[in-house]
DSSP file (Angstrom, degrees, kcal/mol; ACC not computed):
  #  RESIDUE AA STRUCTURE BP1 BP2  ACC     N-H-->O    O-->H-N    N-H-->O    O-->H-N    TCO  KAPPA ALPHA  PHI   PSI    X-CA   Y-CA   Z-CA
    1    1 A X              0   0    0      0, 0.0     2,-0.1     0, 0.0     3,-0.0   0.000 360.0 360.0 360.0 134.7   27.2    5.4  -12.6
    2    2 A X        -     0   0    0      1,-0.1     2,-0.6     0, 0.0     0, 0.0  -0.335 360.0-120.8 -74.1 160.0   25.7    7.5  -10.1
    3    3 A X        -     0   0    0     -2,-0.1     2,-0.4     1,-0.0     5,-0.1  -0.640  23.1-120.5 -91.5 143.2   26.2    6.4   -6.6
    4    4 A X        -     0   0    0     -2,-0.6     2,-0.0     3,-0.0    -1,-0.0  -0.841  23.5-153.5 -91.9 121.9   23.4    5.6   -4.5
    5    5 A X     >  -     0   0    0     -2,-0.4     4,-1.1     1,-0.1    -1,-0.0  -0.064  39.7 -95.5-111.0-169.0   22.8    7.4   -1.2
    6    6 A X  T  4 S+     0   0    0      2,-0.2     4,-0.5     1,-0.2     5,-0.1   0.634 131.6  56.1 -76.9 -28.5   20.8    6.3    2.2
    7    7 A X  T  > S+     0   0    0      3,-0.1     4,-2.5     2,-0.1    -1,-0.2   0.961  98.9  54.0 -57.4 -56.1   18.0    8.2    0.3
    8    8 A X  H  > S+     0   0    0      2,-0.2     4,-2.2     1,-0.2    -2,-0.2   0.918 112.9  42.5 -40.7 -60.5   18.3    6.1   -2.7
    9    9 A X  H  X S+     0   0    0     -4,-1.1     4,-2.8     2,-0.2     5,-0.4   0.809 114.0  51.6 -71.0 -20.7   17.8    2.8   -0.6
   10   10 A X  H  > S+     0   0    0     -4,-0.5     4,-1.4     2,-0.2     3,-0.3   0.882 115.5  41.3 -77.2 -67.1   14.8    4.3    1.8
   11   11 A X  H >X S+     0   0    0     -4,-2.5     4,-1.3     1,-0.3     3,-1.0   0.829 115.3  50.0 -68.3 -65.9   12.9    5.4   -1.0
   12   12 A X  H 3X S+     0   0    0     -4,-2.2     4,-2.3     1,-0.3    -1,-0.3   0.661 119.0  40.0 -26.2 -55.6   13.7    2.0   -3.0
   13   13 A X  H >X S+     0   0    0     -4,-2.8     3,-1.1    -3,-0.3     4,-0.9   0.962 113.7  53.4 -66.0 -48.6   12.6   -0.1    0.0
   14   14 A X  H XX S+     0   0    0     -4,-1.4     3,-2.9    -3,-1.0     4,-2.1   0.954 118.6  39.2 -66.4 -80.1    9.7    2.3    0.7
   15   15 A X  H 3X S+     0   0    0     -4,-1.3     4,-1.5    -5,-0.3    -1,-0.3   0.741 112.7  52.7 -10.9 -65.6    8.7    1.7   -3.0
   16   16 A X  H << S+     0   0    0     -4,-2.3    -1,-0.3    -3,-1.1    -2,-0.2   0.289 107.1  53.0 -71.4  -8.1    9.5   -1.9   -3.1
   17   17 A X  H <X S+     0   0    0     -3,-2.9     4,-3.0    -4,-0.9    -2,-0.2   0.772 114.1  39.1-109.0 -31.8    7.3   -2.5   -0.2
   18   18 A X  H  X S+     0   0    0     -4,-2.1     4,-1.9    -5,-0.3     5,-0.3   0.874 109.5  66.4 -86.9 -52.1    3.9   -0.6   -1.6
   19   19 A X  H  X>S+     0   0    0     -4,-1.5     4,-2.4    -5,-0.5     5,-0.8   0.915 104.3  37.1  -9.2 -68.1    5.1   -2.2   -4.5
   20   20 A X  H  >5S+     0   0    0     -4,-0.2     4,-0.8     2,-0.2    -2,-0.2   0.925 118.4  46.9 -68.4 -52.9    4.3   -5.5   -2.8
   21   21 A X  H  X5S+     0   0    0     -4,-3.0     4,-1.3     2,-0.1    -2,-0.2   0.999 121.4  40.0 -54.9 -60.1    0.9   -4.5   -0.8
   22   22 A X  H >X5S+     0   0    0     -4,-1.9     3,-0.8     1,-0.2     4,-0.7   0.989 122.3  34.8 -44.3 -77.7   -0.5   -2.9   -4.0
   23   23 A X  H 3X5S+     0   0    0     -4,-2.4     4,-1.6    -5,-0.3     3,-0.3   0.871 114.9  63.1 -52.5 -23.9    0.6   -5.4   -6.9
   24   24 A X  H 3X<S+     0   0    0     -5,-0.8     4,-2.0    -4,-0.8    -1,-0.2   0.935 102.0  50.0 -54.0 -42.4    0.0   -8.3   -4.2
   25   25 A X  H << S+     0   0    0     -4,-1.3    -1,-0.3    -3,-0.8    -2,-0.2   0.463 113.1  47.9 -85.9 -12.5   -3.9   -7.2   -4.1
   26   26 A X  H  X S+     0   0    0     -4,-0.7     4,-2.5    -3,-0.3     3,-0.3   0.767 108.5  49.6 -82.3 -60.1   -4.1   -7.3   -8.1
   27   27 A X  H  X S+     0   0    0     -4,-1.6     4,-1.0     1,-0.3    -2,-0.2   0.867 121.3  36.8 -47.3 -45.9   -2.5  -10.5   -8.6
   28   28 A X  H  X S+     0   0    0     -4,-2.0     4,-1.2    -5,-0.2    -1,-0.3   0.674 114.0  51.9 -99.0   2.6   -4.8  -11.9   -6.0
   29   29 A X  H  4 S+     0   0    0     -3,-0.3     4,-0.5     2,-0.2    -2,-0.3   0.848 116.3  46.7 -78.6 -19.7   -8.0   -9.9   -6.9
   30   30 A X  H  < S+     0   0    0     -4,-2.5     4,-0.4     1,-0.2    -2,-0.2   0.797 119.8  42.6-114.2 -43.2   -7.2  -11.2  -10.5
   31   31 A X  H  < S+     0   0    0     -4,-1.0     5,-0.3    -5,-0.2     4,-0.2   0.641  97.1  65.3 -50.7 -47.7   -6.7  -14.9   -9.0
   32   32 A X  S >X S+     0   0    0     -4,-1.2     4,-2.9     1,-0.2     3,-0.8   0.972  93.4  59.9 -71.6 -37.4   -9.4  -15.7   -6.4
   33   33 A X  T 34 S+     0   0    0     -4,-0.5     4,-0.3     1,-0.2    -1,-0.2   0.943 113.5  37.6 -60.3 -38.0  -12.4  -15.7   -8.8
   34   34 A X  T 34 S+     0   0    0     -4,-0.4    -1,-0.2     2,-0.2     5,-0.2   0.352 120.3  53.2-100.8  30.7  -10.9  -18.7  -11.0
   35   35 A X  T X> S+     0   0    0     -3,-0.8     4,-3.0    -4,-0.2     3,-1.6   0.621 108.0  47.3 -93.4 -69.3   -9.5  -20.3   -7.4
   36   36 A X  T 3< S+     0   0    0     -4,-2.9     4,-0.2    -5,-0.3    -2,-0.2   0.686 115.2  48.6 -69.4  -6.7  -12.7  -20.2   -6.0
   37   37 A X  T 34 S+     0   0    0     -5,-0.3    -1,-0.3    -4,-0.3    -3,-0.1   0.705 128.5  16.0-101.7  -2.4  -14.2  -21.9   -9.3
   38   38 A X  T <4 S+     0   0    0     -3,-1.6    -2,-0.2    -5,-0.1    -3,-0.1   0.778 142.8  23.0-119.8 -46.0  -12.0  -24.5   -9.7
   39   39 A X    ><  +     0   0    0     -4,-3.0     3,-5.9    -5,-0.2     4,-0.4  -0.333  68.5 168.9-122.0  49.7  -10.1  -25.1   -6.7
   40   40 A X  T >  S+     0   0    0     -5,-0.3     3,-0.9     1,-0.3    -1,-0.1   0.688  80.0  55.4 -35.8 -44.6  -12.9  -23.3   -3.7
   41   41 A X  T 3> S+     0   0    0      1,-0.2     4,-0.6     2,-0.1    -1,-0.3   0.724  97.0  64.4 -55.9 -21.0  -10.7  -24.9   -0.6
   42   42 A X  H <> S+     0   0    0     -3,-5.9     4,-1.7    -7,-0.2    -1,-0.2   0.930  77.7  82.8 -76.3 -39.8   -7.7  -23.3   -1.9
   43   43 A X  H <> S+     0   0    0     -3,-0.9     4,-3.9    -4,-0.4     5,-0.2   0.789  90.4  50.4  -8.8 -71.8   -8.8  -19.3   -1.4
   44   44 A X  H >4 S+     0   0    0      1,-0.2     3,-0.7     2,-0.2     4,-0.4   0.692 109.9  54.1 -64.9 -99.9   -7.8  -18.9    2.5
   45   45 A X  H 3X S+     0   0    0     -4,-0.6     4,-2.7     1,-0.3     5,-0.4   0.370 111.6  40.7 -68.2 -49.9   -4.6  -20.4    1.6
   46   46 A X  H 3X>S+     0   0    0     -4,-1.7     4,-3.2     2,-0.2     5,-0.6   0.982 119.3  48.0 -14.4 -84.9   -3.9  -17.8   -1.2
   47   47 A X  H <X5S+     0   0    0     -4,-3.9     4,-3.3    -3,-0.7     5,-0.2   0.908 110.3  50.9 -23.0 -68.1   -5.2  -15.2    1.1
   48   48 A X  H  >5S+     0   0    0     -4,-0.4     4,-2.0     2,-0.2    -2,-0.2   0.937 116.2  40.2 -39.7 -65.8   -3.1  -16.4    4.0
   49   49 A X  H  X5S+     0   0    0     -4,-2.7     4,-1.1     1,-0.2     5,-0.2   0.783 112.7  58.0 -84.7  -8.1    0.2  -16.4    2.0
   50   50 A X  H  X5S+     0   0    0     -4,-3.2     4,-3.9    -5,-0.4     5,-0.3   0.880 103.9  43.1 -52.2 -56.8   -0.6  -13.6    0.6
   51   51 A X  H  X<S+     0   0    0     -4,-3.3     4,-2.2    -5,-0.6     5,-0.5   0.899 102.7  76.4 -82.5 -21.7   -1.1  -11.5    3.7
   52   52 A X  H  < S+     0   0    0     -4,-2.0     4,-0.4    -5,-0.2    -1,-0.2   0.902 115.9  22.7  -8.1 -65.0    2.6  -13.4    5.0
   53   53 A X  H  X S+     0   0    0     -4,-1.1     4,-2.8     2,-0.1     5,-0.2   0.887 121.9  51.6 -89.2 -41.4    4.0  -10.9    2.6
   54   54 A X  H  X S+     0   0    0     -4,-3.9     4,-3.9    -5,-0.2    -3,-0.2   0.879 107.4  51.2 -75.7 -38.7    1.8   -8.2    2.1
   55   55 A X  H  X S+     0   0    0     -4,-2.2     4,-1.9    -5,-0.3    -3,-0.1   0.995 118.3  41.8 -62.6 -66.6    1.2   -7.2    6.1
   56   56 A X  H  > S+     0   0    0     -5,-0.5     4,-2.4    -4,-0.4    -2,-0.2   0.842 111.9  54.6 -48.5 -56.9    5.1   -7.2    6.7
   57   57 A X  H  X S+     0   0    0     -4,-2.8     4,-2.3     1,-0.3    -1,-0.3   0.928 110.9  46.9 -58.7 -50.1    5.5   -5.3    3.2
   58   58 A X  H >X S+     0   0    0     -4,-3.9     3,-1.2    -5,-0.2     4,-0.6   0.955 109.0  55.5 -54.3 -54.2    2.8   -2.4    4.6
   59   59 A X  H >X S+     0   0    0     -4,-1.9     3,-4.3     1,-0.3     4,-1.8   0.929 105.1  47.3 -62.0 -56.3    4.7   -2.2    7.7
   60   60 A X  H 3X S+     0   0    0     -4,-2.4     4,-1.9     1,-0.2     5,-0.4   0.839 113.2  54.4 -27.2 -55.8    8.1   -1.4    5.9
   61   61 A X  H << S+     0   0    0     -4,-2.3    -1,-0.2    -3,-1.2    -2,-0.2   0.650 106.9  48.7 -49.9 -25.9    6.0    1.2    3.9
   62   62 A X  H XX S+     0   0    0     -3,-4.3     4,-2.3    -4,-0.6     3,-2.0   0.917 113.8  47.4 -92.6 -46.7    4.9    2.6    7.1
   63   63 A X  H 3X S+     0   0    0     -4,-1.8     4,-3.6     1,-0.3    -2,-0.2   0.852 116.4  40.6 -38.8 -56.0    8.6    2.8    8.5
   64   64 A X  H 3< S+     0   0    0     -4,-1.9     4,-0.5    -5,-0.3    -1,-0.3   0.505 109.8  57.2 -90.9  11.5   10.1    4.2    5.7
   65   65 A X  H X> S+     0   0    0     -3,-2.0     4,-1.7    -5,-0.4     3,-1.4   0.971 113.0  42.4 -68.1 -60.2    7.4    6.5    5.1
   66   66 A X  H 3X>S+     0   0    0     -4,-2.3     4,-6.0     1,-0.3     5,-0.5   0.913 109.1  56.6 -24.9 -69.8    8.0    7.7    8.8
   67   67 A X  H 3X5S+     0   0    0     -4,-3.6     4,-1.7    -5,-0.3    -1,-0.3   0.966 112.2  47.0 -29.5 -54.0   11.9    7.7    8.3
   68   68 A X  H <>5S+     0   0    0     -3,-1.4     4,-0.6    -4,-0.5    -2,-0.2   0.856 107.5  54.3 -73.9 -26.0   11.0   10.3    5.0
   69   69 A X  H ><5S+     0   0    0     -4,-1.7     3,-2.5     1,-0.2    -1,-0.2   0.973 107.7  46.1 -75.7 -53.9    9.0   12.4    6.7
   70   70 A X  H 3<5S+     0   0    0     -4,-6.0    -2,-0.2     1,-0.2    -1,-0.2   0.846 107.9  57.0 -67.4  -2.6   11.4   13.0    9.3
   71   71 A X  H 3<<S+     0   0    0     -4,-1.7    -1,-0.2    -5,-0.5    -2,-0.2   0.836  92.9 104.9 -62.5 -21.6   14.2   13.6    6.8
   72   72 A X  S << S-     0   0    0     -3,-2.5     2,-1.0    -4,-0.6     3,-0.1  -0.389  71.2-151.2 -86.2 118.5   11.7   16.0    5.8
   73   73 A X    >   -     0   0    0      1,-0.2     3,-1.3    -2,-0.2     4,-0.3  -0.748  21.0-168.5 -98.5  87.4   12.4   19.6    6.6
   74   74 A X  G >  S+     0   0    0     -2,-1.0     3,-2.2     1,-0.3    -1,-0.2   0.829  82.2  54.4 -14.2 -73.2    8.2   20.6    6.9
   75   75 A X  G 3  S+     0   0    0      1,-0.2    -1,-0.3    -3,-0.1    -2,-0.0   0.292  91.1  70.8 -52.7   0.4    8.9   24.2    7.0
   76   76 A X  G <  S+     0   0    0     -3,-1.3     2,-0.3     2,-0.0    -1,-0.2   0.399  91.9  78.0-161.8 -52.0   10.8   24.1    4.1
   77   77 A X  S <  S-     0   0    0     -3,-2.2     5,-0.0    -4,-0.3     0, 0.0  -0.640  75.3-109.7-104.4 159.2    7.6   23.5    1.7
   78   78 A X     >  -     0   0    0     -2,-0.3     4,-1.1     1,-0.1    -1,-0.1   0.329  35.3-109.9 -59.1-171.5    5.1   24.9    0.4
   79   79 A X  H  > S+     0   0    0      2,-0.2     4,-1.9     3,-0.1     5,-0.1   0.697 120.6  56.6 -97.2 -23.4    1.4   24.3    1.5
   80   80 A X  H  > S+     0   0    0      2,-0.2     4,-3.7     3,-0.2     5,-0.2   0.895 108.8  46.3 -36.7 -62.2    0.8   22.3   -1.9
   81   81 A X  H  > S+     0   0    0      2,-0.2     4,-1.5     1,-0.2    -2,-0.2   0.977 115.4  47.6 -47.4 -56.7    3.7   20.1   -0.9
   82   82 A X  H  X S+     0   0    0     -4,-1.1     4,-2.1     1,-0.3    -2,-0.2   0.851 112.5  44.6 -79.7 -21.2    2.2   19.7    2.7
   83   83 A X  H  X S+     0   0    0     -4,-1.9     4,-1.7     1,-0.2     3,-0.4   0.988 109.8  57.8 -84.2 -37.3   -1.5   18.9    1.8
   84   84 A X  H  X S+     0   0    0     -4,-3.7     4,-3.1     1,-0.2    -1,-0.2   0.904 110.8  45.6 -29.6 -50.7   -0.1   16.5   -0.8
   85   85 A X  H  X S+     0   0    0     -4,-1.5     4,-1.8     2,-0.2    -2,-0.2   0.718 109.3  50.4 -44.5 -48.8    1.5   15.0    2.2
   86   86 A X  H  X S+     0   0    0     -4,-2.1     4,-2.8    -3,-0.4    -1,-0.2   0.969 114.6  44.8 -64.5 -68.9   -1.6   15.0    4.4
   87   87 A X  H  X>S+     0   0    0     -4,-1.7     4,-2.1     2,-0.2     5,-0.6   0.973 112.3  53.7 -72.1 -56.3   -3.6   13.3    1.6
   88   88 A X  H  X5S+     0   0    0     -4,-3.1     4,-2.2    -5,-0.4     3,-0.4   0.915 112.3  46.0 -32.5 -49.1   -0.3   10.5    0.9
   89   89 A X  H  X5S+     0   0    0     -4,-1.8     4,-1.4     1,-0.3    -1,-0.3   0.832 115.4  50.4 -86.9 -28.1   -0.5    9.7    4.6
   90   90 A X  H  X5S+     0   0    0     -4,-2.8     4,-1.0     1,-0.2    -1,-0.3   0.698 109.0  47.4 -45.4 -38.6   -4.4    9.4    4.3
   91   91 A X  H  X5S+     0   0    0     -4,-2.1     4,-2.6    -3,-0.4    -1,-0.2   0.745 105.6  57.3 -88.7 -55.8   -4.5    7.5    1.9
   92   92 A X  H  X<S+     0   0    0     -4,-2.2     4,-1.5    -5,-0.6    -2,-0.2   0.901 111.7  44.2 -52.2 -38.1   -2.1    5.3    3.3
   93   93 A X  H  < S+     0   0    0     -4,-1.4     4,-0.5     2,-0.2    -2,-0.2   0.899 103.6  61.9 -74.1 -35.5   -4.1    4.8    6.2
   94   94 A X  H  X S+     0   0    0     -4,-1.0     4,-4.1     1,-0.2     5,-0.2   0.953 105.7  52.7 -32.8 -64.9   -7.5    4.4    4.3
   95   95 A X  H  X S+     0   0    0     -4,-2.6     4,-1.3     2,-0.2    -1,-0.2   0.810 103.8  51.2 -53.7 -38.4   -5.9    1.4    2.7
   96   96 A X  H >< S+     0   0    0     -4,-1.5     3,-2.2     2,-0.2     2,-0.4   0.461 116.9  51.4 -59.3-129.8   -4.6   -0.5    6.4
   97   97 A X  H >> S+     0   0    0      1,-0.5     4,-1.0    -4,-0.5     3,-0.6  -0.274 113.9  35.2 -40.8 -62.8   -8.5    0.0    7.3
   98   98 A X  H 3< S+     0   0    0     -4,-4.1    -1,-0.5    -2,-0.4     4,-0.5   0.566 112.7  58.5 -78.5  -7.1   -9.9   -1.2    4.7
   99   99 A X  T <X S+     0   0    0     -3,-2.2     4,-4.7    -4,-1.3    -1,-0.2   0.869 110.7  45.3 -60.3 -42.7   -7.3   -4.0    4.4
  100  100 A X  H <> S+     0   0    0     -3,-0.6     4,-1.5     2,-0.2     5,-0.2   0.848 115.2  51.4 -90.3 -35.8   -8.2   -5.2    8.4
  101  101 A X  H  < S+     0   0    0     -4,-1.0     4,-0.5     2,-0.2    13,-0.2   0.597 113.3  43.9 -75.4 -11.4  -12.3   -4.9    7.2
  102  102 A X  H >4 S+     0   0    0     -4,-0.5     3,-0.9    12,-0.3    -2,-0.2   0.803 119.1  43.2 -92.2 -68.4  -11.5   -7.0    4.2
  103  103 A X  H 3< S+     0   0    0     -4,-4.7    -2,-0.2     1,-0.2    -3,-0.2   0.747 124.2  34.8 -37.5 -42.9   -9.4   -9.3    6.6
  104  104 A X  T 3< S+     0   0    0     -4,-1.5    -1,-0.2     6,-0.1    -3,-0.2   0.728  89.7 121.6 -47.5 -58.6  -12.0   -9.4    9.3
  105  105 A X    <   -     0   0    0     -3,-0.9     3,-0.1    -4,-0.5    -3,-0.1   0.366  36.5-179.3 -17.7 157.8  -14.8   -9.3    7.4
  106  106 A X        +     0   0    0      1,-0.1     2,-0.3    -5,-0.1    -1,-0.1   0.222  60.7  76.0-143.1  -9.6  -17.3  -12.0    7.7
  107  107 A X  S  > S-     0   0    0      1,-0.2     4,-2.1     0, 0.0     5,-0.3  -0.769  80.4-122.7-108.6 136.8  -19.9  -10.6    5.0
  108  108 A X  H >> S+     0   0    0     -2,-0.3     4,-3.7     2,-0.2     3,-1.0   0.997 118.5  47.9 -31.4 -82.7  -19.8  -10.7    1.5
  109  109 A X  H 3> S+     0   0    0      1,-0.3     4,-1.0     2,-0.3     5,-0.4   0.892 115.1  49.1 -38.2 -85.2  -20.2   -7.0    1.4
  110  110 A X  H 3> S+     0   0    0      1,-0.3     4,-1.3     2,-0.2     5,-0.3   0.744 111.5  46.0 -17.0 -58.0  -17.5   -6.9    4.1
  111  111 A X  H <X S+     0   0    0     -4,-2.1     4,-2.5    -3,-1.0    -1,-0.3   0.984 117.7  44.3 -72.4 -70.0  -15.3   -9.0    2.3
  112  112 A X  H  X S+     0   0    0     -4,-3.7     4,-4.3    -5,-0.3     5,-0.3   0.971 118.1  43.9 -54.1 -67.1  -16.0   -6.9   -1.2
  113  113 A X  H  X S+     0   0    0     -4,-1.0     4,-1.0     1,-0.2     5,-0.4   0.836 107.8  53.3 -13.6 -70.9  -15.7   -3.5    0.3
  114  114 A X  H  X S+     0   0    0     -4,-1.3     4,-1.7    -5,-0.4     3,-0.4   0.892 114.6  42.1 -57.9 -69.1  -13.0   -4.0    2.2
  115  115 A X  H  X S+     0   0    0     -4,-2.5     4,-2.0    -5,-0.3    -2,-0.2   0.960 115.5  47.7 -46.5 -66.7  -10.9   -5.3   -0.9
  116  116 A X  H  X S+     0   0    0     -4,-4.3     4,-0.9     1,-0.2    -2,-0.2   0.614 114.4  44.6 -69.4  -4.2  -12.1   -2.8   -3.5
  117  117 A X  H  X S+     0   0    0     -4,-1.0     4,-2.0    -3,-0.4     5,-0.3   0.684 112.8  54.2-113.6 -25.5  -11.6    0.1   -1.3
  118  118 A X  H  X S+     0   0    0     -4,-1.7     4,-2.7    -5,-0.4    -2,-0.2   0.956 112.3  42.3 -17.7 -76.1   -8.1   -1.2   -0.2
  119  119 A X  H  X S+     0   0    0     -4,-2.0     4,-3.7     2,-0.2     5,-0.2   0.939 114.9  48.7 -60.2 -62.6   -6.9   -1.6   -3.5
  120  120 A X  H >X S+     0   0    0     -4,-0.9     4,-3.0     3,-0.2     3,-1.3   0.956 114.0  50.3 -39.8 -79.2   -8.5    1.9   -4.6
  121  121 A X  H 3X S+     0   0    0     -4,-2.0     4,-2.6     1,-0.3     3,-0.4   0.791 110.4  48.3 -29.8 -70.9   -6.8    3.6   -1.3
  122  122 A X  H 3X S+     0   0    0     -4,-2.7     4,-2.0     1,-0.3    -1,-0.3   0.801 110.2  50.3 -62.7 -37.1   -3.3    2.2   -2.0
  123  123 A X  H << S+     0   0    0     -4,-3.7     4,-0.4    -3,-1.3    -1,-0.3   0.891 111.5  53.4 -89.5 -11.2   -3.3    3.2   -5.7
  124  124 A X  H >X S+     0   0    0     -4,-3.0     4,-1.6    -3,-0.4     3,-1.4   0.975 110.0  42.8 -34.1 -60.5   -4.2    6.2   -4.4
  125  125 A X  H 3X S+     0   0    0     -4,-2.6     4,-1.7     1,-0.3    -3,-0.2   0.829 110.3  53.6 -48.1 -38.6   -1.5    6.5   -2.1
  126  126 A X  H 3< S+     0   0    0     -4,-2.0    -1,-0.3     2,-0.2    -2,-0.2   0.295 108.3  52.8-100.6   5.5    1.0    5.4   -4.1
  127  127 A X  H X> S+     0   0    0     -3,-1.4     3,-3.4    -4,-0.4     4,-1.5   0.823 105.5  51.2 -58.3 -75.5    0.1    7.9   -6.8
  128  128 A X  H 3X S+     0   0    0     -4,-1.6     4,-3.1     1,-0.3    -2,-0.2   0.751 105.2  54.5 -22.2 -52.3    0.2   10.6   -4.8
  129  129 A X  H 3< S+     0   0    0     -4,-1.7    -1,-0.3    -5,-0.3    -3,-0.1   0.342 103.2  61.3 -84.6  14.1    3.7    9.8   -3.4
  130  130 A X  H X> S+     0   0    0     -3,-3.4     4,-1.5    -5,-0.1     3,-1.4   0.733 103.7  47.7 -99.8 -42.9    4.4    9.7   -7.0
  131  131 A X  H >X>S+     0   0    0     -4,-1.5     4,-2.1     1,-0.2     3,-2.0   0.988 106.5  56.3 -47.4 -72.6    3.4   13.2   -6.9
  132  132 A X  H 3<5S+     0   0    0     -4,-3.1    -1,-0.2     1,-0.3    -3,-0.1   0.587 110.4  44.1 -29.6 -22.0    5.5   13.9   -3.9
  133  133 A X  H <45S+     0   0    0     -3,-1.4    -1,-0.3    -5,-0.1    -2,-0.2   0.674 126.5  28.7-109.6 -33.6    8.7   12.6   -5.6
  134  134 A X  H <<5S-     0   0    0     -3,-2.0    -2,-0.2    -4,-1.5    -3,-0.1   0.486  92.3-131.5-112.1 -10.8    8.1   14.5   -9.0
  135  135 A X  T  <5       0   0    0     -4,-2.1    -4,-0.2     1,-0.2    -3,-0.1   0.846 360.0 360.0  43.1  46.2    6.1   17.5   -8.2
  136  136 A X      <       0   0    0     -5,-0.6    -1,-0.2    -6,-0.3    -5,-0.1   0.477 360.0 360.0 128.9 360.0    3.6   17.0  -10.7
């Protein structure tokens, strides 16, 4: 068996944590429409334990993004590598934005936005860092 380094677990948590924001935001985009027809009161508490997990899970993402980047010897790569990088971290942030305009939100539109461009943002990112990992 290969042995698993300090690398092995940062990228696994890093992984496991976008894992959790991302899939979190299917599962409940997939959920709230037959919540809110059957059971309406129930939503905010979905939401609520939802975002329990999912806020903590971004910040790990953010940590062990930070952590990889400084492992990260910059000069080292190519300018492909670094604007992938640039767009990963963008992306990542796009998604927080729109995460706190969905959360915030008070508007339909707010509310809708906010969610669908979230969601978008974060499988972006987490594409992209698929990129990072694989070159291509």
């Amino acid at each position: 068996m290969i042995t698993p380094t300090i690398d092995t677990l940062r990228l696994f948590l890093h992984v496991l944590a976008a894992s959790v924001w991302v899939g979190g935001q299917i599962v409940l985009g997939v959920l709230v429409p037959r919540l809110r027809a059957s059971h309406p009161q129930a939503v905010k508490s979905a939401a609520n334990g939802f975002a329990r997990a999912a806020w903590p899970a971004f910040g790990l993402t953010v940590v062990t993004g930070i952590w990889s980047i400084l492992e990260l010897s910059i000069s080292d790569t190519d300018s492909d590598y670094q604007v992938t990088l640039f767009v990963h971290v963008l992306l990542a942030v796009a998604t927080a934005v729109f995460a706190v305009i969905h959360s915030v939100g008070r508007t339909k539109m707010a509310l809708a936005l906010g969610g669908a461009l979230g969601l978008l943002t974060g499988l972006g990112a987490m594409f992209v860092g698929l990129l990072l990992r694989t070159g291509g």
